[in-house]
Each structure stands twice: as structure tokens, then as C-alpha cells.
BAVEXZA-497121 format. One record per atom (N, C-alpha, C, CB): y, x, z. Coordinates in steps of 0.2 Angstrom, whole numbers, plus 5000, padded with zeros to 4 digits. Each point is the difference from the previous one (the first is absolute). Glycine has a CB too. Example, Ala and Ser with C-alpha at 12.3 -4.5 7.8 and 13.67 -1.06 7.14 Angstrom:
<nodes>
497250665039/500649965000/500650045000/499449915006/501150074990/500650045001/500549965003/499750064990/
</nodes>
This chain:
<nodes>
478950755055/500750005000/500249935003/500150084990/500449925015/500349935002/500449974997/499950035008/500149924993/500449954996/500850014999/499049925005/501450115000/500650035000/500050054997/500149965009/499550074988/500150084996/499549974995/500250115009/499649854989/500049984993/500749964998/498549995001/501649965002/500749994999/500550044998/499749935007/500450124997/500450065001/500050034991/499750035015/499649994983/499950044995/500349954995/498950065004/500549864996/500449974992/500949995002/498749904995/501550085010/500849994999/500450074997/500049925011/499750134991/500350064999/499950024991/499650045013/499849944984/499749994995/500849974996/498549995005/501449954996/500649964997/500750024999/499549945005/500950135002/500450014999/499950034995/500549985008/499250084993/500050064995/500049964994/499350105005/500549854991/499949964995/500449984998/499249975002/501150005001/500649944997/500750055001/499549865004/500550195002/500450055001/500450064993/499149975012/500350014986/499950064992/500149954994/499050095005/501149874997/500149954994/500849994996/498949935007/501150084987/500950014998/500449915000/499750134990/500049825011/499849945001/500449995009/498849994990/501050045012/500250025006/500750045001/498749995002/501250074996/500850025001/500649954995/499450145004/500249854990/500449964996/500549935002/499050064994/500649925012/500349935004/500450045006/498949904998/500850175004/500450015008/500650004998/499350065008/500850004984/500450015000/500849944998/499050104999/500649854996/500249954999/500349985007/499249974990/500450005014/500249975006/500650055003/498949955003/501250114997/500350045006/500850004993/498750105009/501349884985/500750014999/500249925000/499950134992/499749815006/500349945002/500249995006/499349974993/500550075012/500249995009/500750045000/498649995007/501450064987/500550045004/500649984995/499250105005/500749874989/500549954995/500449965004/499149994991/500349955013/500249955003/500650015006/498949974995/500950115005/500550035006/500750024999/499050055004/501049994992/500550034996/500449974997/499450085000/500449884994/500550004995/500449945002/499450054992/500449875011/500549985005/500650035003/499149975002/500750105003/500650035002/500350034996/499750015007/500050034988/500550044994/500449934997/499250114995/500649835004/500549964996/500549995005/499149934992/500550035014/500549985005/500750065001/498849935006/501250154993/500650035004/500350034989/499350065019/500449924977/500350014994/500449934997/499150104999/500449845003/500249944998/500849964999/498950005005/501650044999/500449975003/500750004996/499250035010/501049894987/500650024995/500350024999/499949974999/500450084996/500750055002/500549964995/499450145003/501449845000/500449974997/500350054998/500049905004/500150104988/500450054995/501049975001/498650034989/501849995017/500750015001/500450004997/499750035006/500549964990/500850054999/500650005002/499550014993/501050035008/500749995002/500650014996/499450035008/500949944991/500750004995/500450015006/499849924989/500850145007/500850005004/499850035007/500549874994/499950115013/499950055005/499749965005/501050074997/498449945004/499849945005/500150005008/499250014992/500849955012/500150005007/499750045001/500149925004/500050105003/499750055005/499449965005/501350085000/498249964998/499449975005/499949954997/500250045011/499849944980/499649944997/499350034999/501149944994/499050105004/499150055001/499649985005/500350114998/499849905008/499649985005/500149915001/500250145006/500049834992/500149924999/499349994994/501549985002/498750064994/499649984993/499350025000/501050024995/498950025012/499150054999/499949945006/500050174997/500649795009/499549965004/499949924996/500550065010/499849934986/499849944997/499650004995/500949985004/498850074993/499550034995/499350005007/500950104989/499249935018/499650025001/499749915004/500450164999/500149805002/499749935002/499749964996/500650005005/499450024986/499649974996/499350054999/501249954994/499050085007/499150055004/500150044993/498949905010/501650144987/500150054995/500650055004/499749904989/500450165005/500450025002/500550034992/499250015013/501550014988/500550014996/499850064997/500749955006/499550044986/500150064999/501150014995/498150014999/502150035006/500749984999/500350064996/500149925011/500250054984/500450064994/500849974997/498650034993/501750015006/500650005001/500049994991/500350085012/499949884984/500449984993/500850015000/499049924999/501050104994/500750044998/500349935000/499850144993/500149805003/500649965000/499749924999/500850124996/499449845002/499649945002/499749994994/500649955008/499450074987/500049994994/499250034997/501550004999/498450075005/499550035002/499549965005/500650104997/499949865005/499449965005/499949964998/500350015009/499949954988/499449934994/499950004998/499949964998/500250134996/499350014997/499450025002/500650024994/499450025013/499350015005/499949945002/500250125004/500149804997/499749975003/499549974993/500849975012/499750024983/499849984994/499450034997/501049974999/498850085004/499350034998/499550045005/500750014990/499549965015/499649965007/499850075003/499449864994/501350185006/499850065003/500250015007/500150034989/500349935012/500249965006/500049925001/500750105000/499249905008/499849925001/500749975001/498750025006/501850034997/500749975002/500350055000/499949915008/500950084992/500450045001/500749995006/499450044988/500750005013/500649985007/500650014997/499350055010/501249924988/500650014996/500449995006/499849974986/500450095017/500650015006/499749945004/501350054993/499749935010/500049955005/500049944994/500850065013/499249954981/500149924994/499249975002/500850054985/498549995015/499749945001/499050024997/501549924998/498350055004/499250044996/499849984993/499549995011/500350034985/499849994992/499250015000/501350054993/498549885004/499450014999/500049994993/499549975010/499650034987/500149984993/499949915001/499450134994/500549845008/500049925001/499449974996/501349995001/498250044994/499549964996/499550045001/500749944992/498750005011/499750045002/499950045005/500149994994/500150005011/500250055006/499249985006/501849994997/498350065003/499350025009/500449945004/499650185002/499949775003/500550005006/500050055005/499949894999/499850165001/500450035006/500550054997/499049995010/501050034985/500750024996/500749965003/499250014987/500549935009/500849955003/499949985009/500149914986/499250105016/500449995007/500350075003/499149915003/500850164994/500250065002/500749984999/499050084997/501249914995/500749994997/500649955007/499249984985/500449945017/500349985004/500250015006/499849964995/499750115009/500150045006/500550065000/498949975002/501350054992/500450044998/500549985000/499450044995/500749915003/500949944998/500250005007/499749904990/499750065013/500249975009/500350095003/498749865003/501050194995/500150045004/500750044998/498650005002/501550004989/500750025000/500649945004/499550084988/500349865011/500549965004/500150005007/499749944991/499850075011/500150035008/500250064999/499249965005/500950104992/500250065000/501049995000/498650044993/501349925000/500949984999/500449965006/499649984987/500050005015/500449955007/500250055006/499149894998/500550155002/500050035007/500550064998/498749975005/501350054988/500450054998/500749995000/499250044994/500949895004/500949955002/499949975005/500449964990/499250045016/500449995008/500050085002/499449865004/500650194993/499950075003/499750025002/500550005002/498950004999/499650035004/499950064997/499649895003/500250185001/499950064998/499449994995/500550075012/499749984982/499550004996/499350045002/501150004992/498850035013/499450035002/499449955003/500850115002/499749845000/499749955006/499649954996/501050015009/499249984985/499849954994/499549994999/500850014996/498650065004/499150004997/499849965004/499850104997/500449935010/499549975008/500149924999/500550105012/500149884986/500149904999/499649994995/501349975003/498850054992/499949994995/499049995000/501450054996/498349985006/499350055000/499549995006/500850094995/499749865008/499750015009/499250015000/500949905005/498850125001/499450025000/499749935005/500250154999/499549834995/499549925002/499850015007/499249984987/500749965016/499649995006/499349974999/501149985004/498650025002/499450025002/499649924996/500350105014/499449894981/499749934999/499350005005/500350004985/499649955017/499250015004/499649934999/500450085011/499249914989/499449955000/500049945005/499450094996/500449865001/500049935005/499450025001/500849904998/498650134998/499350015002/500050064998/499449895000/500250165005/499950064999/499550024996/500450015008/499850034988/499450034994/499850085005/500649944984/498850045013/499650065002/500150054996/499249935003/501150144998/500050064994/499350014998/501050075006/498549924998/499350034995/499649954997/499850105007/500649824993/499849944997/499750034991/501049905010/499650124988/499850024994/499550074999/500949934998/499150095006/499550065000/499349985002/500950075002/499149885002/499249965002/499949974994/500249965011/500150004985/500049984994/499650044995/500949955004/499550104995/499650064995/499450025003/501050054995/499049975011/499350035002/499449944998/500650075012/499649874991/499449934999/499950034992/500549865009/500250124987/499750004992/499550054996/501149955001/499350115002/499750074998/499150005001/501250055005/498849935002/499450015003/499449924997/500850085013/499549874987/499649964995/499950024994/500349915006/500050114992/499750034992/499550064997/501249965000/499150085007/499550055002/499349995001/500850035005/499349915001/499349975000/499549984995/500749975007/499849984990/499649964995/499750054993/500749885004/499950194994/499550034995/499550025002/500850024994/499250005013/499550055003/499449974999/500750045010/499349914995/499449945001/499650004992/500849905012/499650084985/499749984992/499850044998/500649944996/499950135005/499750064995/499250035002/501350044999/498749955008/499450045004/499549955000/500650095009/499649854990/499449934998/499550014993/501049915006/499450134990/499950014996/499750064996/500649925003/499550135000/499550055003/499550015003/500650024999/499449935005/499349985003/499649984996/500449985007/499849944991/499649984995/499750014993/500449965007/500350094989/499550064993/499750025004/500550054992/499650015016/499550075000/499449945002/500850135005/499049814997/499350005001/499849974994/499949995012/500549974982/499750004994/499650064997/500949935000/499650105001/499950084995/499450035000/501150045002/498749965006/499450035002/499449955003/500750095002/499449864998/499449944995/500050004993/500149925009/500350104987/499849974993/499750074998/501149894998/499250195005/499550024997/499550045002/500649984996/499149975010/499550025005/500050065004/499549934993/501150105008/500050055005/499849975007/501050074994/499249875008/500049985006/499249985003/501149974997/498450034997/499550025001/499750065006/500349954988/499950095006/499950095006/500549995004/499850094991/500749885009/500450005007/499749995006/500749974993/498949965007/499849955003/499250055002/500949874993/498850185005/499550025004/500250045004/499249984993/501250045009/500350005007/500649985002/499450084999/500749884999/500749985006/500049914997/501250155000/498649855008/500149914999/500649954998/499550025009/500249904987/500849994997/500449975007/499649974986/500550015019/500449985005/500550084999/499049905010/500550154992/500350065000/500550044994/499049985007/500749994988/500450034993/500549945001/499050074990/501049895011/500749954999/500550015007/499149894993/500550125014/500550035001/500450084998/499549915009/500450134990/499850074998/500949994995/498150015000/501549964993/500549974996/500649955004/499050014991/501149975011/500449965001/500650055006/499049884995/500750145010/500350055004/500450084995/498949955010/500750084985/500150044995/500849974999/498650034995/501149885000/500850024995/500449985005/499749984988/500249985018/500549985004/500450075003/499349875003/500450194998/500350065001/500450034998/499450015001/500449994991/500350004996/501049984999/498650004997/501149925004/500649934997/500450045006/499349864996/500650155011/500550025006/500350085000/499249925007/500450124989/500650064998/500549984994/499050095004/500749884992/500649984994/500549945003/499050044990/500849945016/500549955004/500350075003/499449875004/500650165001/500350055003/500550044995/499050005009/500950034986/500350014995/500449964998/499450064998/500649885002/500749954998/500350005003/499749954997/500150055010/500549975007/500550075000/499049915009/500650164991/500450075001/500449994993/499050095008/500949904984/500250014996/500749955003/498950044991/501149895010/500349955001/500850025004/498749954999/500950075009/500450045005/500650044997/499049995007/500550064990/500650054996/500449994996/499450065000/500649884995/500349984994/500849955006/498549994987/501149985018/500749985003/500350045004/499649915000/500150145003/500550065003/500550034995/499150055007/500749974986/500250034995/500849964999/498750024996/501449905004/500149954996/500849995009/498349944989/501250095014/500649995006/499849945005/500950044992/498549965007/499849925003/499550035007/499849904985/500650075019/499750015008/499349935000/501550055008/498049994995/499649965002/500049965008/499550084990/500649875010/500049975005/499450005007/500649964989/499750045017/499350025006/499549974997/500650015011/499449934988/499249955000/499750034991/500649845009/499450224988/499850004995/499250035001/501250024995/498950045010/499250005002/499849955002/500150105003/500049855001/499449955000/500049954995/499850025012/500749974982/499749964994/499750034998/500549944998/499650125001/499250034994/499750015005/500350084989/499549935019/499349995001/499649934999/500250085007/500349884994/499949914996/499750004996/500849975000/499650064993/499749984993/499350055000/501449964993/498450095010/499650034999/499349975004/500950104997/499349865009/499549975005/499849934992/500650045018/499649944981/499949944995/499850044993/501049895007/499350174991/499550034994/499250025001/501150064998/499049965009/499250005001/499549945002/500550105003/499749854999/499749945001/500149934994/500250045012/500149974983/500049974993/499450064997/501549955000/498750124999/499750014998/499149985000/501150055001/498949995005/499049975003/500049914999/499950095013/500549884986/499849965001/499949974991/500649995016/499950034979/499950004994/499550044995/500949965004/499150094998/499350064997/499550005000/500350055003/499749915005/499249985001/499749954995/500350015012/500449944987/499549954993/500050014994/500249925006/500450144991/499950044995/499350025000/501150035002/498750015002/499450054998/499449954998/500450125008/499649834999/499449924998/500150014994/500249885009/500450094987/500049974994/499850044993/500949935007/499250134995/499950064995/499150015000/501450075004/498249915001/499650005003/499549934995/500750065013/499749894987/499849944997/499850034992/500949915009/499650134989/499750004993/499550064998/501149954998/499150064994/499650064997/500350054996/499249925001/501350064998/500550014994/500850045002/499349874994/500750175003/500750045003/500449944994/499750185003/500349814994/500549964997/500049925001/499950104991/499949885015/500149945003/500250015007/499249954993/501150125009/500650035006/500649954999/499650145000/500749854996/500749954998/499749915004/500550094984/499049915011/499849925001/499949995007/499449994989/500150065016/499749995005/500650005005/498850054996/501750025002/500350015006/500949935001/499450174998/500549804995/500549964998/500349965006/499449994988/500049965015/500249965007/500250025004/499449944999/500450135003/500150055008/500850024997/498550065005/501749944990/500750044999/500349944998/499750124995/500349825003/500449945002/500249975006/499549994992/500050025011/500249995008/500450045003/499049965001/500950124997/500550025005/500749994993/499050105010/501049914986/500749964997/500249935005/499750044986/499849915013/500649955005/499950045006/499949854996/499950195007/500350005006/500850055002/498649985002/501250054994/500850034996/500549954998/499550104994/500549875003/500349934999/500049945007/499550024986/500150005018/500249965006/500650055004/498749945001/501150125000/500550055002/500749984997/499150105000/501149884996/500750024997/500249925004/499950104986/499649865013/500249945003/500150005007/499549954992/500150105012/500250015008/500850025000/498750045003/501450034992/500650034999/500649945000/499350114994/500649875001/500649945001/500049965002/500450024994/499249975012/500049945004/499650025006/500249924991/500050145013/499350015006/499949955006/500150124997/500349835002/499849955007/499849944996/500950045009/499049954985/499649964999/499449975000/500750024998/499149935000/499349965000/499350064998/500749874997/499350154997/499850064998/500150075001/499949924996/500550105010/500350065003/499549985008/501650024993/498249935009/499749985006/499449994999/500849965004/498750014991/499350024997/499850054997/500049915000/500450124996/499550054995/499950075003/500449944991/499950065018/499550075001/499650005004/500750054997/498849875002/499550005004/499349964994/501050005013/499450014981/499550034993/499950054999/500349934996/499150095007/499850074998/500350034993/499049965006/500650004988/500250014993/500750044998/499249894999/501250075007/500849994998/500550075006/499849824997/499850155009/500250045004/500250104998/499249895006/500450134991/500450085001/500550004996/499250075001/500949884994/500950014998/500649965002/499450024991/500449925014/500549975004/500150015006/500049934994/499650095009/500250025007/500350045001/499349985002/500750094994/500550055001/500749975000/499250084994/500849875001/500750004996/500349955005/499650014987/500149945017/500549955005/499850075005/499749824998/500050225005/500050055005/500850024999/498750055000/501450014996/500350034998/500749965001/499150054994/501149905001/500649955000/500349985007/499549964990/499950055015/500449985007/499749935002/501350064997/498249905001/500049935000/499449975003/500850004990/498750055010/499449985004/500050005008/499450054990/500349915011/499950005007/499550065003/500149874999/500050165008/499550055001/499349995000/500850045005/499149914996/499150024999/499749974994/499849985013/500850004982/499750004994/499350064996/501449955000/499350105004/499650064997/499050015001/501550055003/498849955004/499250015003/499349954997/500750025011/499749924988/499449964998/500049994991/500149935013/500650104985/499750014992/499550045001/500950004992/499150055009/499650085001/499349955001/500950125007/498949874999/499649965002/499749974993/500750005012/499349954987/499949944994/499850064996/500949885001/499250154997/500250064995/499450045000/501450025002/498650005005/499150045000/499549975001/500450085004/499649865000/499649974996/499449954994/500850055007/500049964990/499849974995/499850064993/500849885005/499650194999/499750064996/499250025002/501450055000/498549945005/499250015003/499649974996/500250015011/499849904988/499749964996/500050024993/500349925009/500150104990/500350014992/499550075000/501449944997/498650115006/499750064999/499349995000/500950075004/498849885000/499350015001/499949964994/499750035014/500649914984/499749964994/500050064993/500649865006/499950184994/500350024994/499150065002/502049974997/498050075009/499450054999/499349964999/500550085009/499349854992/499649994998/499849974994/500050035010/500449954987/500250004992/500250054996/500249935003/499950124999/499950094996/499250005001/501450095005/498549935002/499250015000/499549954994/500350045014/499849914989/499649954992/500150024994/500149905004/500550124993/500149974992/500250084997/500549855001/499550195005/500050074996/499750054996/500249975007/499150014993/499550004995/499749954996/499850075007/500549894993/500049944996/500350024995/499949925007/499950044985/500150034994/499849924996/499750175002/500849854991/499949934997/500349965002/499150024998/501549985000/500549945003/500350005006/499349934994/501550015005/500350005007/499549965005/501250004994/498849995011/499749985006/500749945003/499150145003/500549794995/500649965005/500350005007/499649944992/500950045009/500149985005/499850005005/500449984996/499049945003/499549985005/499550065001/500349874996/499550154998/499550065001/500350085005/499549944987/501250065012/500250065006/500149975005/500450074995/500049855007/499849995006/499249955004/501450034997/498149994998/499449965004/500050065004/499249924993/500350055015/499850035004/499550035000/500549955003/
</nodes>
């Protein structure tokens, strides 16, 4: 059998394995409602959030103070809720028991409760006054009573920018965030399946029978191809879960969306390989399924700071460390996307992260296969450092 159809077989092996595992649907699922949480409930706050001022009116109010009163509620970014009170006496006991925020007593004037008070209550209260005093003036120089909303109410003019904001600036933003986080559980999670599943099957010598037919270069790529299979359908399920939960929500996706998730998916795959590989080394180094935490401990630190470098690209992608760290392998699949993304890399950034990136994934894969091959069958203790990387 060739080396491509042994591979073929143990990767295949793997899904079925971890495929069937409730460990496994237990996180997709986890993952798929956190992505769709992070989608949703934002918007539900954002279109419920919004403060409603409790009105009221004494006596016979102006004509077209309604429409005054819903624009000046709607500049404090709230809106009115407006009821009519039999007499004023009824109106300070509803402010007095804060069933209303103000009340409109005719052309005399606005009543609040005065202790305590919201400021945008009292700034509502003082947009109301200015607006009945505009109202009174225009009504004792004559002016037709129909004409008085349009003054009173005018429809704002156009505000614009001394610098132009980008509409999908904040939507780049969430994609970078979304997609680093993505990243980094992914990377950890499948680092870490890697390195139990070769524990598991060194410590109880399945890998033994394994290994009389299928070579270990071969079983480590095999495995590692398997769960990386895996890690990319339960990405695709995020991104479709993802997509839908913003259609749902009303949220247009922006043109450049297809190519940031082929982005974050080109750097899922090259973080990955490039972290798994020393996952499975290190799993390789021991003997023990219950020294998986200890072994895999440094390879999942690292890719924490490189998450932690990510968020530092995020709020600051032209800086000192937005300009080196995506030509640190280590660091690279979580900051490069992120200055990509933001608008702020130069173009051939890209080419030569990639570049550095496989590289240094080549070196890393052949060091990490021939350190699986050594210490596979090794038994009786962890295997140091210097002993995975002699020659």
C-alpha cells in the first residue's frame, strides 16, 4: 500500500474517532451557540435597548407638540411614551411615584420630579420648555396654527465627517475578532487532541499493532491531516451558523466577507500544521495519558500570547508590534489576519508571512516526524527536550 493511502486510511481512521465522540459534538455545539450569542443578542439589545420617556399631559396641549416631543426624545436616542392626565394633581402623584418622568402642564410649563432625576429626563424636560416657548411666540405673532410643527420640528441637516469612516470599519473589526477567537480555540482544541490521541495509544500500547503496518512519519501525518479535517468542517459550520445568525438579525454582509474567511481559513490551516505538528512530538515525548496537560502546557501558552499579541495588533495595527509579529511564525496565524483584515498591511506583507510561515512549518514538521518516530515506542518516562531534538 502507498504512502498516500496509508495516510488516507489512519486520517480517515481519526475522523470516524473523534467524529463519534460526545466531547466532540459537545464543543461544536458549544461553539456554534457562542458564535451565534455573540451575533444576536447585541442586536436584540441594540433595537430593544432604547429609552422610552413616560410623558404626560395636563389641560389642552398645542397642536403638533407630539411630533416636537417624539423629535426631541428621538435626539436623546429614546423614544416617547405620551398619556394624557385628568388634572395636575394626578400629575405629581404619577411623577411622585415615578410613573412618569415629566409632565407637559399646557402653555404654564414642564413639571418634573426635581430629586434624583435621569439627565436625559431633564435634558428631554428642557427641549420641551424651549419648544413650548417657541410654540407661544409664533402663536402671538400669528402665524397659522398648522405651520407651527414644520418650525417648531424642522427636519435636521445633513452632519458629515472631517474624516471619512468606513461603513464596514466596524464590521472588519468583528470579523478580525470573531475569527481570532476562532482561531485560537480551534488551534488549542485540536493541539490537544493530538496530543491525548497519541498518548492514549502509547500508553496502552495499541500503537504498537499500529505501527506493524503503517509507518510513524505516516501515522503522524495520517493523524494530524484526520483531526485537521475534522477542526475545518466544524469551522465551516461556524462560519454558515455565523452567516445565518447575521442575515436573521438584519445584518448585511459586506463584499470583502468572502475573502476574510478565506483569510482566517488560509492562517487556520497554517497555524494549525504548524502547531500539531509539535503537539503530537510532545505527546510522543511521553508515556502517560495524564501528563497530556503538563506536556501540552508550553504549546498552548504560546499560542495564548499569540492571541494576546492579536488583540495588541487590533488596537494598534500600525504599530511596532503590528509590523514584526507576522513574520513570527509562532505569532503569525493570529496577527496577520488581523492587521490584513483592518486595511493596514502593506501588499506583499501577505506573500512573505505565508512564505516565513511554510517554511518554518516544513522545518517544524520534519523535526516534530522525527521525534514521533524516536520516542513512539519509548516507554518509562518523559523524554527531554534535548533528547527530541538530538539528531
Amino acid at each position: 500500500m502507498s504512502s498516500a493511502s496509508t495516510i488516507r486510511l489512519v486520517a480517515g481512521r481519526e475522523v470516524r474517532e473523534r467524529g463519534r465522540s460526545k466531547a466532540f459534538w459537545i464543543g461544536t455545539c458549544a461553539l456554534l451557540f457562542g458564535v451565534i450569542a455573540v451575533i444576536v443578542v447585541p442586536a436584540k439589545l441594540g433595537q430593544h435597548g432604547q429609552r422610552t420617556f413616560q410623558v404626560g399631559t395636563v389641560g389642552a396641549v398645542p397642536g403638533g407638540l407630539a411630533s416636537s416631543v417624539i423629535s426631541d426624545a428621538a435626539a436623546l436616542g429614546g423614544r416617547p411614551d405620551i398619556r394624557a392626565i385628568g388634572s395636575g394633581t394626578q400629575a405629581r402623584a404619577a411623577l411622585d411615584a415615578r410613573i412618569l418622568d415629566l409632565v407637559i402642564d399646557g402653555q404654564a410649563g414642564v413639571l418634573v420630579r426635581g430629586e434624583n432625576i435621569d439627565q436625559s429626563v431633564a435634558d428631554l424636560a428642557s427641549l420641551v420648555a424651549r419648544d413650548l416657548a417657541v410654540q407661544a411666540r409664533l402663536q402671538a405673532a400669528g402665524l397659522p396654527a398648522e405651520q407651527i410643527p414644520g418650525l417648531v420640528s424642522p427636519v435636521p441637516a445633513e452632519v458629515r465627517s472631517l474624516i471619512p469612516v468606513s461603513p464596514g470599519n466596524e464590521t472588519s473589526k468583528a470579523i478580525v475578532a470573531l475569527g481570532t477567537i476562532v482561531l485560537y480555540l480551534s488551534v488549542a482544541a485540536y493541539g490537544g487532541w493530538v496530543t491525548s490521541g497519541v498518548l492514549e495509544e502509547k500508553s496502552s500500547r495499541v500503537v504498537e499493532v499500529i505501527l506493524a503496518a503503517v509507518r510513524p512519519p505516516e501515522l503522524l501525518a495520517g493523524k494530524v491531516i484526520g483531526i485537521g479535517l475534522l477542526g475545518l468542517g466544524q469551522f465551516a459550520a461556524v462560519v454558515v451558523a455565523g452567516i445565518i445568525a447575521a442575515i436573521s438579525v438584519g445584518r448585511h454582509l459586506p463584499p470583502s466577507a468572502p475573502g476574510a474567511i478565506g483569510l482566517i481559513v488560509l492562517w487556520y490551516l497554517l497555524g494549525y500544521a504548524f502547531y500539531c505538528s509539535a503537539f503530537a512530538a510532545a505527546g510522543a515525548a511521553s508515556s502517560r495519558q495524564e501528563e497530556a496537560p503538563t506536556v501540552a502546557g508550553p504549546l498552548t501558552g504560546l499560542i495564548l500570547v499569540a492571541y494576546l499579541a492579536s488583540l495588541g495588533v487590533q488596537s494598534n495595527p500600525d504599530g511596532v508590534l503590528a509590523r514584526i509579529t507576522p513574520f513570527v511564525p509562532p505569532l503569525a496565524p493570529m496577527v496577520t489576519q488581523a492587521r490584513m483584515l483592518l486595511g493596514h498591511a502593506e501588499p506583499w506583507e501577505l506573500p512573505a508571512s505565508v512564505a516565513v510561515m511554510l517554511v518554518a512549518t516544513y522545518g517544524l514538521v520534519r523535526l516534530a516526524g522525527r521525534a514521533y518516530s524516536r520516542n513512539i515506542l519509548r516507554f518509562g518516562g518523559r523524554v527531554t527536550l534535548r533528547g527530541v531534538l538530538r539528531p
